[in-house]
GUSEKE-110009 format. One record per residue: residue in one letter; x, y, z of N, C-alpha, C, O in turn. Coordinates in steps of 0.2 Angstrom, whole numbers, padded with zeros to 4 digits, always signed. Example, Ala and Ser with C-alpha at 12.3 -4.5 7.8 and 13.67 -1.06 7.14 Angstrom:
<pts>
a+0066-0028+0039+0062-0022+0039+0066-0016+0039+0071-0017+0042s+0064-0011+0035+0068-0005+0036+0064+0000+0039+0067+0006+0040
</pts>
This chain:
<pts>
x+0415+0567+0488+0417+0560+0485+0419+0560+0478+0414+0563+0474x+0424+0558+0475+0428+0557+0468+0423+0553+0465+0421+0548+0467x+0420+0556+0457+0417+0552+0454+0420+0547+0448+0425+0549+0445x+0418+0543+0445+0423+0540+0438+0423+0545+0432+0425+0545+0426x+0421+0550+0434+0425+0556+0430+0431+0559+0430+0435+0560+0425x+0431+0562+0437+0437+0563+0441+0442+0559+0440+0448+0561+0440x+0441+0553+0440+0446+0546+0441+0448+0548+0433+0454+0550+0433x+0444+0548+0427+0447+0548+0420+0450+0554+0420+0456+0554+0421x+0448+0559+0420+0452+0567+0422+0459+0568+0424+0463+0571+0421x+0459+0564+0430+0466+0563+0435+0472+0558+0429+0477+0560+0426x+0468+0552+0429+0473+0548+0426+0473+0551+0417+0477+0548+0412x+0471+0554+0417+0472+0557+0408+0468+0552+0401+0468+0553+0395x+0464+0548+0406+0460+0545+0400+0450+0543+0399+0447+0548+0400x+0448+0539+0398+0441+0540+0396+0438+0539+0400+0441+0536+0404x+0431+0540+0403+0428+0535+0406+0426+0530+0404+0422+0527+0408x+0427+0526+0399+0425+0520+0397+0432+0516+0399+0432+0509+0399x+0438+0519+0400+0444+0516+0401+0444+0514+0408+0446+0509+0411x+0442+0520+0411+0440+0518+0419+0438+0512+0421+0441+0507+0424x+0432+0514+0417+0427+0506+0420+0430+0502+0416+0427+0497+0418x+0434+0499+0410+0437+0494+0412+0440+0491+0415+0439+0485+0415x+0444+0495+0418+0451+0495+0424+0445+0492+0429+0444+0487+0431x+0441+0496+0429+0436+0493+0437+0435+0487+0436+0439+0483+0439x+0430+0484+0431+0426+0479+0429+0432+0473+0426+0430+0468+0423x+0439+0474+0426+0443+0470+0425+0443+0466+0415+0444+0461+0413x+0442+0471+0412+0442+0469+0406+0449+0468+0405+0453+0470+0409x+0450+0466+0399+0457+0463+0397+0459+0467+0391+0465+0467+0389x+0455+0471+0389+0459+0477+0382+0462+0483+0384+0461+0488+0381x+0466+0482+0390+0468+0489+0393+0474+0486+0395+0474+0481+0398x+0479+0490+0393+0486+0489+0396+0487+0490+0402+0483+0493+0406x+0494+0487+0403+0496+0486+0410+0500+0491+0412+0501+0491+0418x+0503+0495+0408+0505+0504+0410+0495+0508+0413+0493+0510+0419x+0491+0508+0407+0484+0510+0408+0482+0511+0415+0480+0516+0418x+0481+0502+0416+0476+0500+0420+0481+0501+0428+0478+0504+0432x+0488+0500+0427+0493+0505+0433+0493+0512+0435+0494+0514+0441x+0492+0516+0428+0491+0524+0433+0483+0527+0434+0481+0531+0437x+0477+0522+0429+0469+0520+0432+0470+0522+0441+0470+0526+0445x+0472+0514+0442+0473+0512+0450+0475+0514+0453+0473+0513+0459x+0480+0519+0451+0484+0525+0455+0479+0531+0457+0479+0533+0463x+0474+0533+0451+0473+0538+0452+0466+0536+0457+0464+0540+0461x+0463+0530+0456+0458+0526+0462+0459+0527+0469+0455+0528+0474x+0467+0526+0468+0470+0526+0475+0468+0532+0479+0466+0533+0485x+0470+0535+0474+0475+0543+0477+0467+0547+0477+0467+0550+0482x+0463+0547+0474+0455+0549+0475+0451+0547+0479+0446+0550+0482x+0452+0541+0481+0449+0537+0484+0443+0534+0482+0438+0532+0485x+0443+0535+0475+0437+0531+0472+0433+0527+0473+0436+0521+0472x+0427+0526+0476+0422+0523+0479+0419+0518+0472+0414+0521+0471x+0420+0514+0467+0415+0511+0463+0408+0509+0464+0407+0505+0468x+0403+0511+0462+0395+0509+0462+0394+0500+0465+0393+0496+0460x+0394+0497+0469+0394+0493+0468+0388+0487+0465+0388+0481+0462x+0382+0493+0466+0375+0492+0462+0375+0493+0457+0372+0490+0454x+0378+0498+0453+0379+0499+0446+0381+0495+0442+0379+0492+0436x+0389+0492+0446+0394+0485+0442+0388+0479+0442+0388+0475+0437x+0383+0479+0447+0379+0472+0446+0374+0473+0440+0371+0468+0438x+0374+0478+0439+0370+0479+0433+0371+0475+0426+0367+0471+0423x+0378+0476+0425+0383+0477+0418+0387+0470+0420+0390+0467+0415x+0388+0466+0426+0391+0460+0426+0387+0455+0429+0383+0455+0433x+0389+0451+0426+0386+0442+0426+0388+0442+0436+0391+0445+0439x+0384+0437+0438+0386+0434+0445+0394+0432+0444+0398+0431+0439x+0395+0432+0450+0403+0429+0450+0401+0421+0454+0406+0417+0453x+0395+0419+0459+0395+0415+0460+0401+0414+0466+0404+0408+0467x+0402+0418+0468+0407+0419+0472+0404+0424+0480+0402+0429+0478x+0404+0422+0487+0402+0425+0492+0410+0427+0496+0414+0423+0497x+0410+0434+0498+0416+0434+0500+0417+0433+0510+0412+0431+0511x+0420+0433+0513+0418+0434+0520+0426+0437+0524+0431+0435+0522x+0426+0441+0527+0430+0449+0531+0429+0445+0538+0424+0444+0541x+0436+0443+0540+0438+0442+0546+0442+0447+0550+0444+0452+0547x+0443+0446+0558+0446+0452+0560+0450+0447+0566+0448+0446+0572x+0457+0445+0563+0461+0442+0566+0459+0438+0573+0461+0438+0579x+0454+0433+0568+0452+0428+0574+0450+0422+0570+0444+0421+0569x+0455+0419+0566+0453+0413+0562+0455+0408+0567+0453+0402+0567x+0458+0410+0573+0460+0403+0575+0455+0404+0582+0457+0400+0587x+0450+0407+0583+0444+0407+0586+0439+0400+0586+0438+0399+0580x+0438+0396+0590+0437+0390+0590+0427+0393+0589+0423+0388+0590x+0424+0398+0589+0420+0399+0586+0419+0401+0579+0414+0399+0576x+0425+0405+0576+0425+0405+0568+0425+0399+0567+0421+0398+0563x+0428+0393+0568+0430+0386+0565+0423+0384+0565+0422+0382+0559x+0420+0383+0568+0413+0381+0570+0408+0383+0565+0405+0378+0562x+0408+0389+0563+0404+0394+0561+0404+0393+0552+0400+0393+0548x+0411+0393+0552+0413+0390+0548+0409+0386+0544+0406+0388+0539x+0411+0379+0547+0410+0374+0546+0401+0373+0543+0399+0370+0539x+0397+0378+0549+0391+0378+0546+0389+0383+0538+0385+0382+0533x+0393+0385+0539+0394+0390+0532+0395+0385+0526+0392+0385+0521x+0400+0382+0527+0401+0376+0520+0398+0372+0519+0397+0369+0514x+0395+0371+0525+0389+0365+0523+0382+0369+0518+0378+0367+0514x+0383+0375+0521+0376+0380+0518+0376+0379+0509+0372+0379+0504x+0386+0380+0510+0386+0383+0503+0387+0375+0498+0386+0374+0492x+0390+0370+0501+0390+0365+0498+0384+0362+0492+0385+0358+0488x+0377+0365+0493+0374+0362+0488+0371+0371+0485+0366+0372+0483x+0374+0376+0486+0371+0382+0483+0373+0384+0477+0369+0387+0473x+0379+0380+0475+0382+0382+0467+0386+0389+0469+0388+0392+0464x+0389+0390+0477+0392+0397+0477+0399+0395+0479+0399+0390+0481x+0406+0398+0479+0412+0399+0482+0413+0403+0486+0410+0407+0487x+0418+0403+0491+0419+0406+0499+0426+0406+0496+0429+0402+0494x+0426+0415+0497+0433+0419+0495+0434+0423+0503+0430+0427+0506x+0442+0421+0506+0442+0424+0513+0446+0432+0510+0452+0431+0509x+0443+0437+0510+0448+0443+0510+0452+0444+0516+0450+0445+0521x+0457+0445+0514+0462+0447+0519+0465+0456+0519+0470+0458+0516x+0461+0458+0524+0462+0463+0526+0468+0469+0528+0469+0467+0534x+0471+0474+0527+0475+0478+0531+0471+0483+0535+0469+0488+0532x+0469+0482+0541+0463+0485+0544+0468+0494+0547+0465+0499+0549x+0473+0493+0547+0479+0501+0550+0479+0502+0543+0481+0508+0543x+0479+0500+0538+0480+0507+0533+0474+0511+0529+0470+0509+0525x+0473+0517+0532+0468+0521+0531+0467+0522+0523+0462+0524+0521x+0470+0521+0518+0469+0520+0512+0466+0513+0510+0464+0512+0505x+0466+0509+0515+0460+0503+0514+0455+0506+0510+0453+0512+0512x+0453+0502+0504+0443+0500+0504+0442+0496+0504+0446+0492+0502x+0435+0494+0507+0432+0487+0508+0428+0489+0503+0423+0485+0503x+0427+0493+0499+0421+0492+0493+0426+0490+0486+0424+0486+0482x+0432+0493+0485+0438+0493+0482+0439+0486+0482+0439+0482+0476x+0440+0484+0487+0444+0477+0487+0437+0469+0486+0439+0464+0484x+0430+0470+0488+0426+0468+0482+0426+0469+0478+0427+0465+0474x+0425+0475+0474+0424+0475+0466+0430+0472+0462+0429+0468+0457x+0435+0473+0465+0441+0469+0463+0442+0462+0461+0445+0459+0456x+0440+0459+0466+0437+0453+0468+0430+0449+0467+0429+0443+0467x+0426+0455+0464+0420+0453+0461+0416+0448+0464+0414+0443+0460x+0415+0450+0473+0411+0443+0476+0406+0445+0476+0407+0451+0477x+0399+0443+0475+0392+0445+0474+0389+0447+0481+0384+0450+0480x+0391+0445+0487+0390+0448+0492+0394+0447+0498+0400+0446+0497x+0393+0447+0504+0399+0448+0510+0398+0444+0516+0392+0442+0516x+0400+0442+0519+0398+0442+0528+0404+0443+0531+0409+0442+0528x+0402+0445+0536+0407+0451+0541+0407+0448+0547+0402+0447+0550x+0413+0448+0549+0412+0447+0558+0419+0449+0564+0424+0450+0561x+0418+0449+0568+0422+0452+0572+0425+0459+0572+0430+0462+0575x+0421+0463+0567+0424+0471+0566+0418+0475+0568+0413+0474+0565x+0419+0479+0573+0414+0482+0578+0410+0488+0572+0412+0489+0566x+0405+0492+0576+0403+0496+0572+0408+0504+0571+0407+0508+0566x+0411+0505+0575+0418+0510+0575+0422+0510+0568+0424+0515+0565x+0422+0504+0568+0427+0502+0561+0422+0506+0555+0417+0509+0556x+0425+0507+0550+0421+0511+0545+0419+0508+0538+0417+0510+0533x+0422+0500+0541+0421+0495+0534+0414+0492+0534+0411+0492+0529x+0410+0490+0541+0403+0489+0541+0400+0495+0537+0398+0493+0531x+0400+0501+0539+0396+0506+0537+0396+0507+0529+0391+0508+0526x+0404+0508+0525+0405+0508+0519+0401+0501+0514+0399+0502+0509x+0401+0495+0518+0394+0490+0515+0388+0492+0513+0385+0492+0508x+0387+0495+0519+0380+0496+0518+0379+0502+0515+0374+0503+0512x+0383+0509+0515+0380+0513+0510+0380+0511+0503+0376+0514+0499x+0387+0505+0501+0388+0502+0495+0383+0498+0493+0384+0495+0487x+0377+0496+0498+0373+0491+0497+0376+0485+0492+0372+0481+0489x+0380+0484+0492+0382+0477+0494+0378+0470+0497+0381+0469+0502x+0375+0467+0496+0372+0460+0499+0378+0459+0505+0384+0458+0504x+0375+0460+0509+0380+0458+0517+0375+0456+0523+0370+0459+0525x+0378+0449+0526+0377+0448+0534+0382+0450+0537+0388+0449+0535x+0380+0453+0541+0385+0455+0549+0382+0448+0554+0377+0445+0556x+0390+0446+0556+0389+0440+0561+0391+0446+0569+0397+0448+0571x+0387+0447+0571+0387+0451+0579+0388+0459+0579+0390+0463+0583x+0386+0462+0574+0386+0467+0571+0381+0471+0570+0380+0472+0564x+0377+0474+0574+0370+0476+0573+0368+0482+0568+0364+0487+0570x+0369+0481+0563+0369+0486+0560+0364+0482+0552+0364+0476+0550x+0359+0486+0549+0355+0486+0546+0356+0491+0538+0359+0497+0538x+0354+0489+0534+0355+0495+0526+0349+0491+0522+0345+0486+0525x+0347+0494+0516+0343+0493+0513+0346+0487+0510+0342+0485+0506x+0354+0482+0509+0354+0476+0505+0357+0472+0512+0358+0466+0512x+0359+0475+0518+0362+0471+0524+0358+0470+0531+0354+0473+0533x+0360+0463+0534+0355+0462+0536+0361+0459+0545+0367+0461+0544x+0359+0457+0549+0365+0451+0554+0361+0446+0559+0355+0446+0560x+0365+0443+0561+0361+0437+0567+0368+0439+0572+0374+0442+0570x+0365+0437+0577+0367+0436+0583+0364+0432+0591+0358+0431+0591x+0367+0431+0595+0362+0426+0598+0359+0430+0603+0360+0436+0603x+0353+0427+0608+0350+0430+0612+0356+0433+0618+0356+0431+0624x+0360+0437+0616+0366+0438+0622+0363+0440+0628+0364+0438+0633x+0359+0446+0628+0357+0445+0634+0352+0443+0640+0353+0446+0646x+0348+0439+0638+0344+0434+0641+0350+0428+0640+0349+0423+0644x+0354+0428+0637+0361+0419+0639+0363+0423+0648+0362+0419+0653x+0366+0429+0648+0369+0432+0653+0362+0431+0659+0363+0428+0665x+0358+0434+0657+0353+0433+0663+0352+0428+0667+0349+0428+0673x+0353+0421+0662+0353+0415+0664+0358+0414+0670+0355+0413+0676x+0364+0414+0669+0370+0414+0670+0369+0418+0678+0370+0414+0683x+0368+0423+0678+0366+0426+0683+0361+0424+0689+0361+0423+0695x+0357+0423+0685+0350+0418+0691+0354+0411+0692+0353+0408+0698x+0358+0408+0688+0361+0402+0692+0365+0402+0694+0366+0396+0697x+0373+0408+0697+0377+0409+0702+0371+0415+0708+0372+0415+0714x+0369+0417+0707+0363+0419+0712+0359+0414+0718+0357+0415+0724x+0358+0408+0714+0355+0402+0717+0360+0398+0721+0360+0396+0726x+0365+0398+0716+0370+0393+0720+0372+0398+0726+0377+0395+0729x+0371+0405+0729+0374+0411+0732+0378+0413+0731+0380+0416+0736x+0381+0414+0725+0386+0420+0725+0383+0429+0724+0379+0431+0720x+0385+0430+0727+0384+0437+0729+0390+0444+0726+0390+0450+0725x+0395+0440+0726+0401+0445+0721+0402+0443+0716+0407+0439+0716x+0400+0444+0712+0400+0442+0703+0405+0446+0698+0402+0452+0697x+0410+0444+0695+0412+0449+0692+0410+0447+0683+0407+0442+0681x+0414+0451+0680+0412+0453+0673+0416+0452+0668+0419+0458+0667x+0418+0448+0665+0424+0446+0661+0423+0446+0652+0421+0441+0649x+0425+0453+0646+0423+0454+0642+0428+0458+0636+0430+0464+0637x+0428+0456+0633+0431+0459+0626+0427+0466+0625+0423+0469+0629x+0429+0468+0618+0427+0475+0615+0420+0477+0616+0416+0476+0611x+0418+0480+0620+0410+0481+0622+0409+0483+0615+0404+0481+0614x+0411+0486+0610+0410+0488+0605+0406+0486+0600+0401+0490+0598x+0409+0477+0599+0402+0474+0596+0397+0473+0601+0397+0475+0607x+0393+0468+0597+0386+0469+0599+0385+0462+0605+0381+0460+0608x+0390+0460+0604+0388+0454+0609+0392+0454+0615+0390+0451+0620x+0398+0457+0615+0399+0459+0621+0396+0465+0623+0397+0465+0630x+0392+0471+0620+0388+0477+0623+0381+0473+0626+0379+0477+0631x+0377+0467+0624+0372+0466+0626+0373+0460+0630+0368+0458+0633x+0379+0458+0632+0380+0453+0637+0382+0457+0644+0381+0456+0650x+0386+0463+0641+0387+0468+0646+0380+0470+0650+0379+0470+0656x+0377+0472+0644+0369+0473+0646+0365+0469+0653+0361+0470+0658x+0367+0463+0649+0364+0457+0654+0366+0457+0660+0363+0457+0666x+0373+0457+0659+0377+0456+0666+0372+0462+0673+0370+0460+0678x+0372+0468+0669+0370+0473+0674+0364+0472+0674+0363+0472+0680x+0359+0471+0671+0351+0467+0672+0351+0464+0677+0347+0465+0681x+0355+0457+0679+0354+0453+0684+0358+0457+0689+0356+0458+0694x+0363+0461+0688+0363+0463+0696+0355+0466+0700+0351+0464+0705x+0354+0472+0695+0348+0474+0698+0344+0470+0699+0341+0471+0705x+0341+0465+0694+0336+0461+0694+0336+0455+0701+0331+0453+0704x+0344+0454+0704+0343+0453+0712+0347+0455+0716+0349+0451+0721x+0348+0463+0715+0347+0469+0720+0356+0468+0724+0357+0468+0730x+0360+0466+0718+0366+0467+0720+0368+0472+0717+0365+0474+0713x+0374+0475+0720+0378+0481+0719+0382+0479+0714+0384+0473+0713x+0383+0485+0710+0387+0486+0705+0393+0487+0707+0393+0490+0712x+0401+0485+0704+0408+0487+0707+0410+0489+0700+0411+0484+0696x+0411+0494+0699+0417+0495+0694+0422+0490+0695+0420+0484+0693x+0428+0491+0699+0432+0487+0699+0431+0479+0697+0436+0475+0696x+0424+0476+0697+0423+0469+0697+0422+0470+0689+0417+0466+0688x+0423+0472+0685+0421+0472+0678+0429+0475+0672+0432+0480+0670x+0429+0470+0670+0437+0469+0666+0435+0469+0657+0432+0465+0654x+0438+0473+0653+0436+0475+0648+0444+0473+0644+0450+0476+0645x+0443+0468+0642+0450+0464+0640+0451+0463+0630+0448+0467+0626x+0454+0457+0630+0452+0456+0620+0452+0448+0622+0455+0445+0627x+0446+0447+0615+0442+0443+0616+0448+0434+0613+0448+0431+0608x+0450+0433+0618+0455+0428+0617+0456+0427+0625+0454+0430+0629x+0461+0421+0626+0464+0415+0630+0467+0423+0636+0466+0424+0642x+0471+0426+0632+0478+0430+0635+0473+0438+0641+0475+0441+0645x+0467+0437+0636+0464+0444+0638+0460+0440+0643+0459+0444+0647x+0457+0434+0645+0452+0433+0650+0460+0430+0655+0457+0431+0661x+0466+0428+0655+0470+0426+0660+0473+0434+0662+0475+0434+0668x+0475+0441+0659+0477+0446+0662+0471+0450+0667+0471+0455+0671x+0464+0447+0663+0460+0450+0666+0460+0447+0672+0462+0450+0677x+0458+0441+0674+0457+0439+0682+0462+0439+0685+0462+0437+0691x+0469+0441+0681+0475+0443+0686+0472+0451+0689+0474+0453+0694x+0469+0454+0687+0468+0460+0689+0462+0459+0696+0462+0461+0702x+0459+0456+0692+0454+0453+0699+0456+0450+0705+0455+0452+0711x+0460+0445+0704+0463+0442+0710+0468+0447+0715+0470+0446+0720x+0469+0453+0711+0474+0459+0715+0467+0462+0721+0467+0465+0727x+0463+0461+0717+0458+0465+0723+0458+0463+0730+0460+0457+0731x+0456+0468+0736+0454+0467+0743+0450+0460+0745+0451+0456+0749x+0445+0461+0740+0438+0460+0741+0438+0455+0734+0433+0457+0731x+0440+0450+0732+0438+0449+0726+0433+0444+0726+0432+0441+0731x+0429+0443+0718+0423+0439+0718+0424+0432+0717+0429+0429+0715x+0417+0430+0720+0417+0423+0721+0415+0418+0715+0416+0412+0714x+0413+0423+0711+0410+0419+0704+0413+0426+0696+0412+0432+0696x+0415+0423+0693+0417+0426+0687+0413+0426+0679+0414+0422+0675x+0410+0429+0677+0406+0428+0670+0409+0430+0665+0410+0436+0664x+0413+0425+0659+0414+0429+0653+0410+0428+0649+0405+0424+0649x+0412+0433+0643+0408+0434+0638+0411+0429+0629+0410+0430+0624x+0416+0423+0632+0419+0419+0627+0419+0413+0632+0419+0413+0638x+0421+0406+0629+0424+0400+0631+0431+0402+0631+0434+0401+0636x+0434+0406+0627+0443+0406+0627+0442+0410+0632+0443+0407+0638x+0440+0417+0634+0441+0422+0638+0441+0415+0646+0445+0415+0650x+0435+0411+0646+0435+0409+0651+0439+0402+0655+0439+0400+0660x+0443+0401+0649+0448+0396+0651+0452+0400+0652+0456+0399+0657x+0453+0407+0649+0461+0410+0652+0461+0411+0659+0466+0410+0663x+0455+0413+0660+0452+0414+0668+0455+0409+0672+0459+0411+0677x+0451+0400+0669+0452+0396+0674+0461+0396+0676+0463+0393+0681x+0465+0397+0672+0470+0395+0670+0473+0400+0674+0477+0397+0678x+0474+0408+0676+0474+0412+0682+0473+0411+0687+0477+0412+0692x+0468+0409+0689+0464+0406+0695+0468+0400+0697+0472+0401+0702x+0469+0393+0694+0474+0390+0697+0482+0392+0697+0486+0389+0701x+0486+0396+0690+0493+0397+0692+0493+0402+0700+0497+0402+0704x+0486+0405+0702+0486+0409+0709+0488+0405+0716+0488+0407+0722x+0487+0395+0713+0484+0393+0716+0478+0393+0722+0477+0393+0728x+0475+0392+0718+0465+0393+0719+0464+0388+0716+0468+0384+0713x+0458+0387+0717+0453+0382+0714+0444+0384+0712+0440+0387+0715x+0446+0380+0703+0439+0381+0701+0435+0375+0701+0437+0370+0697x+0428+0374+0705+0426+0381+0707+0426+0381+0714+0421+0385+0715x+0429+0380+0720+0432+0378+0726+0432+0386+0727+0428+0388+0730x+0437+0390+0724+0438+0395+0727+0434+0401+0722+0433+0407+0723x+0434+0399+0716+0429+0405+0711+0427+0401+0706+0430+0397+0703x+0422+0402+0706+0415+0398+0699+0417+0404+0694+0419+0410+0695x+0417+0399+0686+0418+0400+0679+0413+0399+0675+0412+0394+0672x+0409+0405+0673+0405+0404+0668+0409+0408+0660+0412+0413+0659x+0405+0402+0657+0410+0405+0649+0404+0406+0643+0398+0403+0645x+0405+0409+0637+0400+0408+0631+0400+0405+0628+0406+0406+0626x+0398+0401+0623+0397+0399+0615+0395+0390+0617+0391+0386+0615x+0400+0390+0621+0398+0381+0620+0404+0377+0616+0406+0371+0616x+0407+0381+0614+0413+0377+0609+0415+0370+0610+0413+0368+0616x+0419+0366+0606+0420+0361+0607+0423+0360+0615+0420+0356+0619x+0428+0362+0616+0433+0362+0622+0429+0362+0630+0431+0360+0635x+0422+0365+0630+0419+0368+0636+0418+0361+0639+0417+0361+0645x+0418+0355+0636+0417+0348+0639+0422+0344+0641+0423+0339+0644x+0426+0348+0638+0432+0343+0638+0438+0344+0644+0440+0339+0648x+0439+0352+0645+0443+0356+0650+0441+0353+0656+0435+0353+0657x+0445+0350+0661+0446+0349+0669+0445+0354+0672+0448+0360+0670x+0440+0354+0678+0433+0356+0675+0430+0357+0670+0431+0361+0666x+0424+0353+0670+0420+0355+0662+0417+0363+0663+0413+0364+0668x+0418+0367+0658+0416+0372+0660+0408+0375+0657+0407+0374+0651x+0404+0377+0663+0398+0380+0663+0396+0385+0657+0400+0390+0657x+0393+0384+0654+0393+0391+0648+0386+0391+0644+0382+0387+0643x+0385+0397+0643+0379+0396+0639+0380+0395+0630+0384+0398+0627x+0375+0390+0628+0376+0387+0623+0374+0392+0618+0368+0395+0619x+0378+0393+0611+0372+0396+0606+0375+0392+0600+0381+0390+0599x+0370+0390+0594+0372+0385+0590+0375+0388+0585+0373+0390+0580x+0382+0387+0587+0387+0390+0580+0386+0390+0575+0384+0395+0572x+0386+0382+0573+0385+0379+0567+0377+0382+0564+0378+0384+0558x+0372+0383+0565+0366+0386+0562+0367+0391+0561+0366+0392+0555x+0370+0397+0564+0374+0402+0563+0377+0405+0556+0377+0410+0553x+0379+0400+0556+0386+0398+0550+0381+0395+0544+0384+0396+0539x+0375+0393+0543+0370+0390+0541+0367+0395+0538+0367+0396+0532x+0362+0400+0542+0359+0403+0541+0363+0411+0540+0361+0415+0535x+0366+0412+0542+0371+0417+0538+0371+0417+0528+0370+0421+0524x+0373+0413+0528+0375+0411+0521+0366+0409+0518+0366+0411+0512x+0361+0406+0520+0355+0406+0517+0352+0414+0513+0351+0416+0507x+0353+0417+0520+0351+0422+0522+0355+0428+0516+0351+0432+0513x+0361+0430+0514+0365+0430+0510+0363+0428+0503+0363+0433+0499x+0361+0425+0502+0361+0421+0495+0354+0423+0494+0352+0424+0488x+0348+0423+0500+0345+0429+0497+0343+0437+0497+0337+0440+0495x+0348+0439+0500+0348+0445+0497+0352+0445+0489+0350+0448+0485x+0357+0442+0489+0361+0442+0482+0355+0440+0478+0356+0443+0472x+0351+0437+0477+0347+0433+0472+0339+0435+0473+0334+0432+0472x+0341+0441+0476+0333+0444+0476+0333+0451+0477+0334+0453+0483x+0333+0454+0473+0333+0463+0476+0328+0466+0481+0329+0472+0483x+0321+0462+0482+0317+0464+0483+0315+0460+0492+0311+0462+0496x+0321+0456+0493+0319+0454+0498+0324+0457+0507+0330+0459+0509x+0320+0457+0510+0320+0462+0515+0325+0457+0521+0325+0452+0523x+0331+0464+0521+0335+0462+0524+0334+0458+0533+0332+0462+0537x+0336+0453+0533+0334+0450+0542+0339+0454+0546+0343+0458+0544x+0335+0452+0553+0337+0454+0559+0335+0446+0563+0329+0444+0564x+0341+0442+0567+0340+0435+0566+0344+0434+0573+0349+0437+0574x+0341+0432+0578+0343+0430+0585+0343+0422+0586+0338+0419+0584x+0347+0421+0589+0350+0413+0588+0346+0413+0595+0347+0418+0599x+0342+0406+0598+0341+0406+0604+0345+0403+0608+0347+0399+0603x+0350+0402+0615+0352+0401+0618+0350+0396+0623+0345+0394+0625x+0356+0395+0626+0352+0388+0633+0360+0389+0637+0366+0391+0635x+0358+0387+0645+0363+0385+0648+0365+0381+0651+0363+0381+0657x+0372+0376+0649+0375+0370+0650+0379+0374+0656+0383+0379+0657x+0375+0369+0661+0379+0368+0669+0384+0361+0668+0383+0355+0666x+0389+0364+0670+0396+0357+0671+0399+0357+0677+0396+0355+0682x+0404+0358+0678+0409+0358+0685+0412+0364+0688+0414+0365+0694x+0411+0368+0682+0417+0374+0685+0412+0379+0690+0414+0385+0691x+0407+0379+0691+0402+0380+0696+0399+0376+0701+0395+0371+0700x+0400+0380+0707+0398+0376+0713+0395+0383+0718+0396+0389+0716x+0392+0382+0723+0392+0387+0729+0396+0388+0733+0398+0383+0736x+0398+0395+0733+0404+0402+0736+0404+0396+0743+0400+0392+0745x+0413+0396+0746+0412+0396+0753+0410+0397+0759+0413+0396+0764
</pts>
């Protein structure tokens, strides 16, 4: 790894010139501070991120890393509890906008740039290599469904797999006996532990597992409607459906009647989160609830202190769950 020596070395000038260029001082030219950043580039210079907090004042500024799901009617939620947190903190919500295909990205780069005093993260799996560069950057960071832990980063996420098991013991009661599995990126943590769950209640009432009954799609409208087109091509298809979203599970219902079917007449819909839409949709749709908004709340608490406390130990935060029965369940034919 390139140190800010190498970076001065490279670009032909000091290290005290470096770290102005990093730390944004204003006594460096804009030839300077352009072939600095070039050679940042080209080295891939990592900045200390615990060193700059040394040497600079707070920014009073929290950044948060989305991963092309603003228009998620759970980030809006999530959101929403988030500004409430931050409205009497004295802090600012800076959204970084990411190019996550360019392998010359940094996400430690592009904070110190931006100089937010810490992070929260969501929808970018542990694969991704921008979680990981937080936490060795010790950066103050929450992960929202991102199970990953460091010495300044901490995450919540909900009870996902006891929500699923619920869900399961309640299409088991009502008799459904072909259950399938409707899910985004097993990758994060909430669709691998709802995964989890799903396969728990089979076992737990001694039903068979089908590959074929298990759809691994992206976590949107478009991916829960291609997937239960796959389902409905089956011989044999199921009598009840489990996603692991509200959108994944309208796309569903929205498959199911373009096939002309009927939910839940001819297949039962369960969906996650609760979002606003889960009451409103023709059939009200069944889902288990997790409280966005606290989420969004205790995220940003949570945040604020790790940034204002070096000494205090990063959480590990499970949101508890409950499940709203509504329409789009009934028992199998």
């Amino acid at each position: 790894m390139a140190s800010i020596t190498d970076v001065a070395k490279h670009a032909g000038v000091s290290v005290t010139t470096v770290s102005k260029v990093i730390n944004n001082y204003t006594d460096v030219s804009e030839k300077t501070r352009k072939k600095v950043n070039e050679s940042i580039r080209l080295l891939r210079y990592e900045p200390n991120v615990v060193a700059r907090g040394l040497v600079k004042k707070r920014s009073w500024t929290i950044g948060i890393l989305l991963h092309n799901i603003m228009t998620n009617p759970f980030v809006s939620e999530m959101m929403s509890g988030m500004q409430k947190a931050l409205a009497s903190s004295g802090y600012d919500l800076l959204h970084l906008s990411a190019n996550f295909n360019d392998p010359d990205y940094s996400v430690i780069r592009h904070c110190s740039s931006r100089n937010v005093d810490g992070m929260v993260v969501f929808g970018i799996g542990r694969d991704n290599k921008i979680p990981m560069d937080l936490v060795k950057a010790e950066l103050p960071t929450m992960f929202v469904d991102t199970d990953l832990i460091g010495r300044r980063a901490g995450y919540i996420t909900a009870d996902n797999r006891n929500g699923i098991l619920t869900v399961m013991e309640h299409l088991y009661n009502l008799g459904h006996r072909k259950i399938a599995f409707v899910s985004g990126y097993l990758g994060y943590v909430a669709g691998r532990t709802r995964f989890e769950g799903y396969q728990q209640g089979l076992r737990q009432f001694q039903l068979p597992y089908y590959s074929n009954y298990v759809e691994i799609s992206n976590f949107d409208m478009a991916g829960g409607y291609n997937a239960m087109q796959n389902l409905l091509k089956l011989p044999d298809r199921p009598t009840a459906v489990v996603c692991t979203s509200d959108v994944m599970a309208l796309g569903v219902m929205n498959a199911v009647t373009d096939a002309g079917l009927g939910v839940p007449g001819d297949i039962s819909v369960v969906g996650f989160d609760n979002t606003a839409f889960a009451s409103i949709v023709k059939p009200g749709l069944t889902t288990v609830s997790q409280n966005i908004f606290s989420i969004g709340e205790r995220v940003i608490h949570q945040l604020i202190e790790l940034v204002e406390n070096p000494d205090y130990s990063p959480p590990v935060l499970v949101e508890p769950v409950e499940l709203i029965i509504r329409e789009s369940t009934s028992a199998p034919r």
